[in-house]
MDAnalysis code that builds the backbone (N, CA, C; Angstrom):
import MDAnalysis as mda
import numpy as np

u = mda.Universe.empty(546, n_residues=182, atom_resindex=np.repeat(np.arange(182), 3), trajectory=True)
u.add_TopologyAttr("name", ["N", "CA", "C"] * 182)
u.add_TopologyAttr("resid", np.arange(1, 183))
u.add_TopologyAttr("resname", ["UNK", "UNK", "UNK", "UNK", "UNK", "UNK", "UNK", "UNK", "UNK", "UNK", "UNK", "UNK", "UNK", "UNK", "UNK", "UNK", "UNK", "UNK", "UNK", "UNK", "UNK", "UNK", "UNK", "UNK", "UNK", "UNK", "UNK", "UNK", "UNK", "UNK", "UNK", "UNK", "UNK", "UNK", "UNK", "UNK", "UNK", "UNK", "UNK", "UNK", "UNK", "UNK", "UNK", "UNK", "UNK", "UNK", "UNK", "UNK", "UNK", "UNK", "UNK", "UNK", "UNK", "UNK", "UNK", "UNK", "UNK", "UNK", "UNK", "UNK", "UNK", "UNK", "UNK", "UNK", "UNK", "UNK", "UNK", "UNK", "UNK", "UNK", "UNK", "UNK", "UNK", "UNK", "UNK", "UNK", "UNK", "UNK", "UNK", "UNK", "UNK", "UNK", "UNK", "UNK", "UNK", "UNK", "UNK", "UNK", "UNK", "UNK", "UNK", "UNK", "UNK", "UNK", "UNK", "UNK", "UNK", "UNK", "UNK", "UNK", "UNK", "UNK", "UNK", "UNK", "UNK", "UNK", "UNK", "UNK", "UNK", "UNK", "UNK", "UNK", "UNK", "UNK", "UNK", "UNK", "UNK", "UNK", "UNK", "UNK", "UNK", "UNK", "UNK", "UNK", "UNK", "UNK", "UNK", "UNK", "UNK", "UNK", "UNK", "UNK", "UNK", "UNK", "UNK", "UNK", "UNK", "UNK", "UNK", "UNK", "UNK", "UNK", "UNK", "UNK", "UNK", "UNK", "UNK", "UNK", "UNK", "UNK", "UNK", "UNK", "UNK", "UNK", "UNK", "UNK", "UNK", "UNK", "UNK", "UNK", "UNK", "UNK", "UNK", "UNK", "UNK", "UNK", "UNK", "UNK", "UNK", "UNK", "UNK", "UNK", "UNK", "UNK", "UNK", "UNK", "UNK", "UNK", "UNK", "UNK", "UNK", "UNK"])
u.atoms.positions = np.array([
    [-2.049, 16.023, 39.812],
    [-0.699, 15.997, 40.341],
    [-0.368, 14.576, 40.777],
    [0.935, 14.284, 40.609],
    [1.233, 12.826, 40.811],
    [1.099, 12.487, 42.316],
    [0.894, 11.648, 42.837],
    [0.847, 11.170, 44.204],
    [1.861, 11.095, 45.230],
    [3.395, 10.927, 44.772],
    [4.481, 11.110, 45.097],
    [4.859, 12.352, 45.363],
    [4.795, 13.026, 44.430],
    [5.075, 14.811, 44.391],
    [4.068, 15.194, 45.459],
    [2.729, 15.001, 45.329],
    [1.683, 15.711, 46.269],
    [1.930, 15.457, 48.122],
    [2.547, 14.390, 47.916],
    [2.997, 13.875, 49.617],
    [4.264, 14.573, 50.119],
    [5.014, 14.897, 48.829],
    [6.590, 15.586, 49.037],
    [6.085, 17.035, 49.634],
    [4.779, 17.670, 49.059],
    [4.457, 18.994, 49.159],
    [3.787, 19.294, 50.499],
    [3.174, 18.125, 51.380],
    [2.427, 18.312, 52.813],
    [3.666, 17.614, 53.650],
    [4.232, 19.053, 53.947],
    [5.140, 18.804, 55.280],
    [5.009, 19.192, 56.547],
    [5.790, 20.266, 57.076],
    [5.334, 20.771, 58.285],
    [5.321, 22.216, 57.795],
    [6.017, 22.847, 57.008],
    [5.722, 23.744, 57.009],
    [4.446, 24.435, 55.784],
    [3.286, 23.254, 55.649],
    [2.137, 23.989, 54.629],
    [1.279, 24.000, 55.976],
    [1.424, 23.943, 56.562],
    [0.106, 24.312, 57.328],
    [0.406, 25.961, 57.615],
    [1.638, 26.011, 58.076],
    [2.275, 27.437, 58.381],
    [2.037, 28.530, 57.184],
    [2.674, 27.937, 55.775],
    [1.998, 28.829, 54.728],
    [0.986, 29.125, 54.961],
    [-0.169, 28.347, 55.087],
    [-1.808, 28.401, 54.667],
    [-2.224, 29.895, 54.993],
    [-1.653, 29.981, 56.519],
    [-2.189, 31.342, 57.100],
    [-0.775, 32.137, 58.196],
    [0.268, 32.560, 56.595],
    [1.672, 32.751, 57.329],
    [1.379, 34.538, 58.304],
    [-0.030, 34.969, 58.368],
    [0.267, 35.999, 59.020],
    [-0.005, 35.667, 60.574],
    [-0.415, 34.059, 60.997],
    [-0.515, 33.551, 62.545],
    [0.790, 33.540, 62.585],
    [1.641, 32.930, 62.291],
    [2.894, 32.317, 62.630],
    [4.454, 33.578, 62.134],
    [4.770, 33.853, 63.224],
    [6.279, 34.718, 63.188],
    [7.237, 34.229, 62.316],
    [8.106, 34.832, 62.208],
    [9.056, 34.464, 60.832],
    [10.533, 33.666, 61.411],
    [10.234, 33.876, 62.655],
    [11.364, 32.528, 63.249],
    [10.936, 31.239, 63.330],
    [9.512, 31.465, 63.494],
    [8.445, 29.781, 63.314],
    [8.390, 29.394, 61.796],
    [8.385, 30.403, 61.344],
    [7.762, 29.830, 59.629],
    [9.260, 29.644, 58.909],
    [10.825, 29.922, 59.807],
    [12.315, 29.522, 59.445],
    [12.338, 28.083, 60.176],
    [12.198, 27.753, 61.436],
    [12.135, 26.964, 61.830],
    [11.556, 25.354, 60.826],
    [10.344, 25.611, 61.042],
    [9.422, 24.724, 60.012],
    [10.226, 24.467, 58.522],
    [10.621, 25.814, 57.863],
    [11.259, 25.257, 57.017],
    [13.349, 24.321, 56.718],
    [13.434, 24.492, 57.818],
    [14.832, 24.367, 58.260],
    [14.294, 23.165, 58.371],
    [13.332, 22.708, 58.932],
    [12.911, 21.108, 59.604],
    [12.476, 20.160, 58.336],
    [11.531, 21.279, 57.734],
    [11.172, 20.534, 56.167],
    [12.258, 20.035, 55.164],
    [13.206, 20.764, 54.934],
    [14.345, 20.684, 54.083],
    [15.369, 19.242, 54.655],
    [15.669, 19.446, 55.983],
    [16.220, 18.336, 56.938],
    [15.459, 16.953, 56.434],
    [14.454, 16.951, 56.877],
    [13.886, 15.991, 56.586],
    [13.359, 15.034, 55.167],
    [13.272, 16.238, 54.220],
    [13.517, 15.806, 52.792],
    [14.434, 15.272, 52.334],
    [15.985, 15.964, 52.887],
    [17.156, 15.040, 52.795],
    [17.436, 13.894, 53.098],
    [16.677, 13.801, 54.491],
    [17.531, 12.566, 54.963],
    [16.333, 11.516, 54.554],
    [15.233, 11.778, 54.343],
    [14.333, 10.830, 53.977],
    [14.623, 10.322, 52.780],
    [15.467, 11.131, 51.839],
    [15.547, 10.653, 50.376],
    [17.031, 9.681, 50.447],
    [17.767, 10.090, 51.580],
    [19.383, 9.740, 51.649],
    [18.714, 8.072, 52.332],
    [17.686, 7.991, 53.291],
    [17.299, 6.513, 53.692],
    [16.804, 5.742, 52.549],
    [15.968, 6.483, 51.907],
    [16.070, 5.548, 50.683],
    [16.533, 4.930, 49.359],
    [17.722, 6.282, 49.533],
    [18.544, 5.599, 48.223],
    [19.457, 4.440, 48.440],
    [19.661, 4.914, 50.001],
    [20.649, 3.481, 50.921],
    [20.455, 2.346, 50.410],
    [18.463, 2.818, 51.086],
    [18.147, 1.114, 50.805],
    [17.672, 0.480, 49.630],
    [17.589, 1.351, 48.708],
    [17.402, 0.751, 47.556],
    [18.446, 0.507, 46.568],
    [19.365, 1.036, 46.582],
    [20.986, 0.776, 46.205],
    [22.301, -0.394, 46.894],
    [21.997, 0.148, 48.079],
    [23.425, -0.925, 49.310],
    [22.429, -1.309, 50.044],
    [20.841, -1.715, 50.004],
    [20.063, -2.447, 51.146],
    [20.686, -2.240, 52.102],
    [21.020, -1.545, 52.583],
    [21.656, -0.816, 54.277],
    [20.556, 0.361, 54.881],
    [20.761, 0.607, 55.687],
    [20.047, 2.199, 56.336],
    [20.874, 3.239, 57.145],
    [20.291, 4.222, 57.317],
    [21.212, 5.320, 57.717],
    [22.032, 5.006, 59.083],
    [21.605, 4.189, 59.545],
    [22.165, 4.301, 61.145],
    [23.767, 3.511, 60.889],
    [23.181, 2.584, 59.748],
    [24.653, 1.365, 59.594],
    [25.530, 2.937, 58.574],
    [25.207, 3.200, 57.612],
    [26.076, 4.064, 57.103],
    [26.592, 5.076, 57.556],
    [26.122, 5.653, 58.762],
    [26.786, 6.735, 59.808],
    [27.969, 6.215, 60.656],
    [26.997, 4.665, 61.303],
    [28.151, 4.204, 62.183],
    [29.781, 4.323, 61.334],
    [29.469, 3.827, 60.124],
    [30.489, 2.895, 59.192],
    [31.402, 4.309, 59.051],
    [30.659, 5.678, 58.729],
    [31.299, 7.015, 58.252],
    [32.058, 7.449, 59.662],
    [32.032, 6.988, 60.900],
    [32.699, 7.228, 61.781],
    [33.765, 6.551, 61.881],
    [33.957, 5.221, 61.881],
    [35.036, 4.161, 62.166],
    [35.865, 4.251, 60.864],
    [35.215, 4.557, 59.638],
    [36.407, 5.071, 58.526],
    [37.382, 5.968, 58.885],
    [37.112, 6.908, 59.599],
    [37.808, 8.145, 59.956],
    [39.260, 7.320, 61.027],
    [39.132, 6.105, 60.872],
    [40.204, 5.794, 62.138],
    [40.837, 4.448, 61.994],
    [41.805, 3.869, 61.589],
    [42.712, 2.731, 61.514],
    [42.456, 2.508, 63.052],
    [42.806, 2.807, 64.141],
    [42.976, 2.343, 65.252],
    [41.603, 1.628, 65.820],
    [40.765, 2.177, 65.597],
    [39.226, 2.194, 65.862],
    [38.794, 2.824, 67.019],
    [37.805, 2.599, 66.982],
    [37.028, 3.584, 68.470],
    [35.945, 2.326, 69.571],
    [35.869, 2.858, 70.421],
    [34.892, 2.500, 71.705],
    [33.161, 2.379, 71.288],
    [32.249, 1.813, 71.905],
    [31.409, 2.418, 71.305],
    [30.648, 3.287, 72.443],
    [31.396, 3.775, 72.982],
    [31.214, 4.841, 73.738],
    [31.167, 5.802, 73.044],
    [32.723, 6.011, 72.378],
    [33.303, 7.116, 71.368],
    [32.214, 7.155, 70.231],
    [32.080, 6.161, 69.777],
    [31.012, 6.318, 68.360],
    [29.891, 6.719, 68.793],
    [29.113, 6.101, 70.174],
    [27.639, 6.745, 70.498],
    [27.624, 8.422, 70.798],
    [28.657, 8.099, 71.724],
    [29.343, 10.026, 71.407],
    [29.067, 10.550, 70.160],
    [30.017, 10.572, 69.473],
    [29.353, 11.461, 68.244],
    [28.404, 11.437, 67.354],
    [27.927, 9.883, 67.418],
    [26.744, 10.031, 66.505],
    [25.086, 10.567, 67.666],
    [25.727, 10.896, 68.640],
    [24.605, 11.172, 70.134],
    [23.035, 10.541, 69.658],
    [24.270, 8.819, 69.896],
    [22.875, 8.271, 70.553],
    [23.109, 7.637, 71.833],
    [22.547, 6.426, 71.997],
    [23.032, 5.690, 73.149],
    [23.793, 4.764, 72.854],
    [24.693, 4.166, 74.051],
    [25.180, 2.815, 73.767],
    [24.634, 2.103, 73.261],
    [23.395, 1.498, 73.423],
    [22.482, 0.531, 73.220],
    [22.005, -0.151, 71.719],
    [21.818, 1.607, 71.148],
    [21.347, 1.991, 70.014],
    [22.914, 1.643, 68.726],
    [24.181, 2.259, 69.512],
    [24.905, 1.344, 68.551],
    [25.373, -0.225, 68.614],
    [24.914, -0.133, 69.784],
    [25.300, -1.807, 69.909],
    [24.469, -2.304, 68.625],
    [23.262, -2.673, 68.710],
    [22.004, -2.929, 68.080],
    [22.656, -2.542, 66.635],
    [23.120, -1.714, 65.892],
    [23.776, -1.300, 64.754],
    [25.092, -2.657, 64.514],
    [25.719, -2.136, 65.289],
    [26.911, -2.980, 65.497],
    [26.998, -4.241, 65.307],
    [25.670, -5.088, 65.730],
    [25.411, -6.152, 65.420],
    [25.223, -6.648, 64.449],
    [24.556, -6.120, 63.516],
    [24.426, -6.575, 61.908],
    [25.445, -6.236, 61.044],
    [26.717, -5.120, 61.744],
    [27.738, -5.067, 61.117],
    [28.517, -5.678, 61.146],
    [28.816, -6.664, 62.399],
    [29.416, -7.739, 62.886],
    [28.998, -8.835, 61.660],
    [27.679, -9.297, 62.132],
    [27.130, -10.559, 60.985],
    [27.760, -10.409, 59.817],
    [27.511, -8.819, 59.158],
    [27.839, -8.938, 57.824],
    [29.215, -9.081, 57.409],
    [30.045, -9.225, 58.657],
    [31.471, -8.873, 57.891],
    [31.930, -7.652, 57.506],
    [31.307, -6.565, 57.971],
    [31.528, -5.005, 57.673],
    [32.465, -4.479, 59.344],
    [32.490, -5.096, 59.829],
    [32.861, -4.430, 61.296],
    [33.495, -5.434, 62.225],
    [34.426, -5.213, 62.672],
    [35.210, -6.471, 63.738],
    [35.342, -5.402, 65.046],
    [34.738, -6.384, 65.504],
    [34.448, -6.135, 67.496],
    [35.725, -6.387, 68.618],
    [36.146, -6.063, 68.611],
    [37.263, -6.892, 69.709],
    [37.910, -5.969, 71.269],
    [38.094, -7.121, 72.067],
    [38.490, -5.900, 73.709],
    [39.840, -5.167, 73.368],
    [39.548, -4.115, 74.316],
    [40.544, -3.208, 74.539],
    [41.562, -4.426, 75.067],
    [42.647, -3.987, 75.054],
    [43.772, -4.496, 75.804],
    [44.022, -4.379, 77.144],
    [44.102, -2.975, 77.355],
    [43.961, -2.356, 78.571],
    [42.816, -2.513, 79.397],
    [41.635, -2.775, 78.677],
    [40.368, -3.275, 79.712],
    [39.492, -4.094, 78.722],
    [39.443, -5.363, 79.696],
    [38.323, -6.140, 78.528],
    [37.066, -6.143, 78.446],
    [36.622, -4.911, 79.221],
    [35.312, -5.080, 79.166],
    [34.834, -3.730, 78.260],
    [35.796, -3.130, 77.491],
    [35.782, -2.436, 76.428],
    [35.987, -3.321, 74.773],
    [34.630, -2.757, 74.607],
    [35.453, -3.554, 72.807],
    [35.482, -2.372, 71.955],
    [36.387, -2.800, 70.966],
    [37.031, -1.786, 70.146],
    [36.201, -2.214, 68.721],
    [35.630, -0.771, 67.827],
    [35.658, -1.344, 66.847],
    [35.973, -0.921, 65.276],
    [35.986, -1.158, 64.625],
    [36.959, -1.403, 63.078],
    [36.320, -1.829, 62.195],
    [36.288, -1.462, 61.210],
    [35.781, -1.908, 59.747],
    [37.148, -2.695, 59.449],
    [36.268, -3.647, 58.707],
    [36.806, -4.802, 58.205],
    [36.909, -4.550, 56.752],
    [38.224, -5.077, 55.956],
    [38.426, -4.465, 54.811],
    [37.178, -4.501, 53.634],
    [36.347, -5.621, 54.001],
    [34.909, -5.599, 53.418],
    [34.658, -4.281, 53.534],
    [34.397, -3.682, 55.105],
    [33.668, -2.708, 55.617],
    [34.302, -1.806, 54.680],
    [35.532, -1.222, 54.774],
    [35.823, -0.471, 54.288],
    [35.530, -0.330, 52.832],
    [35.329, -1.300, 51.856],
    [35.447, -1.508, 50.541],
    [34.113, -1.388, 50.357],
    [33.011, -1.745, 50.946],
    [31.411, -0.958, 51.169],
    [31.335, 0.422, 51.336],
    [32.142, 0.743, 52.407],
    [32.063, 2.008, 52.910],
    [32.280, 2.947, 51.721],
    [32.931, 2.467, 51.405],
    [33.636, 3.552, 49.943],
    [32.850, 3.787, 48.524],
    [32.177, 2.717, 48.428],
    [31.135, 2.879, 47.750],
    [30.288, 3.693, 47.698],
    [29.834, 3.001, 49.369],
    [28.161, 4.103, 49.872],
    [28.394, 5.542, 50.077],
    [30.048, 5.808, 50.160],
    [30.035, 7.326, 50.714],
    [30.091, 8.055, 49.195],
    [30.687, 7.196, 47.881],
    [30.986, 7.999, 46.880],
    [29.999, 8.663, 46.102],
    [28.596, 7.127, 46.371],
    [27.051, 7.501, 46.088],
    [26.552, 8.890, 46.742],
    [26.829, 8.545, 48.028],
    [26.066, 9.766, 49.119],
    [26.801, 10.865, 48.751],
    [28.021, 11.135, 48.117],
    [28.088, 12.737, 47.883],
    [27.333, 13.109, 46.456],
    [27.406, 11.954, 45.596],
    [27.079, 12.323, 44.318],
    [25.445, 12.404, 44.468],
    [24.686, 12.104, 45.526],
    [23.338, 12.662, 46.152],
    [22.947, 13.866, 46.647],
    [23.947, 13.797, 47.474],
    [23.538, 15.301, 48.188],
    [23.885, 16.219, 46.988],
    [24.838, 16.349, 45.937],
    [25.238, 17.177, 44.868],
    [23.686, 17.271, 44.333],
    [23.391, 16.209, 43.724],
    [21.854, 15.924, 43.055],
    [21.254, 16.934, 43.647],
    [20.841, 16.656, 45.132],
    [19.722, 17.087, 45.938],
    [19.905, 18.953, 45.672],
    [21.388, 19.554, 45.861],
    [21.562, 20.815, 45.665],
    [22.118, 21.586, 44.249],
    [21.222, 20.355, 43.511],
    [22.091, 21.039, 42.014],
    [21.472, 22.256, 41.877],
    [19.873, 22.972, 42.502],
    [19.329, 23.333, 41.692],
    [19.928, 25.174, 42.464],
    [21.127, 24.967, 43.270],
    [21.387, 25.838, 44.088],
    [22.753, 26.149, 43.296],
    [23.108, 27.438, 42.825],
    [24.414, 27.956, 42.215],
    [25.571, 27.982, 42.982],
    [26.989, 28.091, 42.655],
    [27.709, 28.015, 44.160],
    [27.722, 29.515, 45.064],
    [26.885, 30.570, 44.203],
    [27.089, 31.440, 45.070],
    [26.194, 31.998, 46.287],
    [24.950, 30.756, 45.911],
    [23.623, 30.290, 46.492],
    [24.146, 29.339, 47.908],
    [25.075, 28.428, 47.339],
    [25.616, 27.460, 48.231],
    [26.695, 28.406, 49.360],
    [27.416, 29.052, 48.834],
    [28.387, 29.514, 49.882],
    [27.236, 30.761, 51.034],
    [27.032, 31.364, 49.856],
    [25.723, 32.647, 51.164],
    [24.907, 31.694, 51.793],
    [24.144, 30.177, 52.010],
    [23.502, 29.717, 52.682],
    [24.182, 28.967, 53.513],
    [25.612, 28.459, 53.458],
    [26.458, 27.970, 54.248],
    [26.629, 28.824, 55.201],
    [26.979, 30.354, 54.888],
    [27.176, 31.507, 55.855],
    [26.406, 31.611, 56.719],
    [24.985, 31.818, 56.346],
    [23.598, 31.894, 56.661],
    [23.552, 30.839, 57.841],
    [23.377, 29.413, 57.585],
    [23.284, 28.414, 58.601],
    [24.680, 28.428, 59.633],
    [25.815, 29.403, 59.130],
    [27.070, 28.877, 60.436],
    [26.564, 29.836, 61.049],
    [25.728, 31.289, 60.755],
    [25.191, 32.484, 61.930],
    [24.212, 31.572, 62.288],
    [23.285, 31.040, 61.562],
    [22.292, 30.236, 62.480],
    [22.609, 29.325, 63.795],
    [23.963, 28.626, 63.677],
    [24.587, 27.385, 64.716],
    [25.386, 28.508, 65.700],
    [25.531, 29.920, 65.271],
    [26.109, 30.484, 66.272],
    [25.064, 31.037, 67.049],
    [24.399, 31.649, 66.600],
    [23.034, 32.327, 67.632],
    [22.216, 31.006, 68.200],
    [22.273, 29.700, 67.337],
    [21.596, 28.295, 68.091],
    [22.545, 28.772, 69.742],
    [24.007, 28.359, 69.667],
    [24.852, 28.359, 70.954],
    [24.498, 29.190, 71.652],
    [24.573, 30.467, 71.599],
    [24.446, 31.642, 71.949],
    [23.216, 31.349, 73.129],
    [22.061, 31.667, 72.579],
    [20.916, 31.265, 72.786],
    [20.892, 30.130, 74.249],
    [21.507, 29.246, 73.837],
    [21.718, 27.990, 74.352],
    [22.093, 28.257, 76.056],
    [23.319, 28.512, 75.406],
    [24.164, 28.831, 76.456],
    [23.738, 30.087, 77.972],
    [22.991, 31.010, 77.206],
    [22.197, 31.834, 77.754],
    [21.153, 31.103, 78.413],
    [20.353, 30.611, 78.303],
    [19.464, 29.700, 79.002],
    [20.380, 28.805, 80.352],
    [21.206, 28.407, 80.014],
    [21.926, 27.470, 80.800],
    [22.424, 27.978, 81.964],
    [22.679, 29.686, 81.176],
    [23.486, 29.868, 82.697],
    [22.181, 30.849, 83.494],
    [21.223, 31.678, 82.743],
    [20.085, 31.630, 83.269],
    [20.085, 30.853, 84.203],
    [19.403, 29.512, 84.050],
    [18.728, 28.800, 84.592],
    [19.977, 27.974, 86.238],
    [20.845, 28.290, 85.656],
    [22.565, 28.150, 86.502],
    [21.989, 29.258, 87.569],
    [22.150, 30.286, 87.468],
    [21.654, 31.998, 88.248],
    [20.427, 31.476, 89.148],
    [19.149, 31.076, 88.610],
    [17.926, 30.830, 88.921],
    [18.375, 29.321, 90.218],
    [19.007, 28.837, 90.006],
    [19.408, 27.417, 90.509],
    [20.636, 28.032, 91.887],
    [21.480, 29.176, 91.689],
    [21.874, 29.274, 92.990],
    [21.206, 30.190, 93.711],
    [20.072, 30.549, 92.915],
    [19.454, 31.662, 94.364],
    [18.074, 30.899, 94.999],
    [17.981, 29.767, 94.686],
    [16.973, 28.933, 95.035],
    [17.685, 28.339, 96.269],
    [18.826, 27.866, 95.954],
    [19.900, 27.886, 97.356],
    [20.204, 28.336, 98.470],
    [20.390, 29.769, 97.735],
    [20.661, 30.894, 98.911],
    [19.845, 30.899, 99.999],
])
């Protein structure tokens, strides 16, 4: 077996196969929900960089600030891409250098900077995003669309029982937190 393929095949979830009657069938969904995740985005980092020499963090930032002529904070952008400030600053910076991104203060407060793809940015951006769908298509050709729509279904009950779940804990632990009070 080729060496490439054999590394694609030890993920997280072959250990779980090996002996799937230890492990419950929400662990052995889990594992594979994580395996699949990670196959994607490992293959989406490297087509980046072997195509637009970029990486995922610059092509996320860039897929946010497209969405907006006005531009955003990088408050707003660490917001949704939930990382830290810090972490897009550090991004931000090589988008700056490259001419992909213009930095500039709020008006209203200067110790806000605003930021914007630069028509470079944008004219990159458009590229890398036209690649990245015609990837992910690749990645799910081998799925029919009626494969694609029942597993779309499948994962929006999954993100609803994720909340569910969630939320239950929270206020649990909310309950548990005012009678510790009392």
């Amino acid at each position: 077996m080729d060496s490439a393929v054999s590394t694609l095949l030890l993920d997280r979830e072959t250990k779980a196969s090996e002996r799937p009657g230890d492990h419950k069938d929400e662990l052995r969904l889990w594992l594979r929900l994580l395996t699949c995740s990670t196959l994607i985005e490992t293959e989406i980092r490297n087509r980046l960089r072997e195509e637009f020499r970029t990486t995922l963090p610059r092509f996320d930032l860039m897929a946010q600030l497209e969405k907006t002529v006005v531009g955003m904070t990088v408050g707003e952008v660490s917001q949704r891409l939930m990382v830290s400030n810090g972490n897009v600053t550090a991004v931000v910076t090589g988008l700056v250098a490259d001419g992909l991104v213009d930095k500039r203060c709020a008006p209203q407060d200067r110790r806000v900077q605003i930021l914007t793809l630069t028509p470079q940015g944008r004219k990159a951006f458009k590229a890398m995003a036209e690649r990245h769908e015609e990837w992910i298509a690749e990645l799910f050709a081998g799925l029919g669309p009626p494969d694609v729509a029942q597993l779309f279904r499948l994962l929006g009950d999954t993100k609803t029982s994720l909340h569910r779940a969630i939320a239950g804990r929270v206020k649990d632990a909310a309950s548990e937190a005012a009678k510790g009070d009392a």
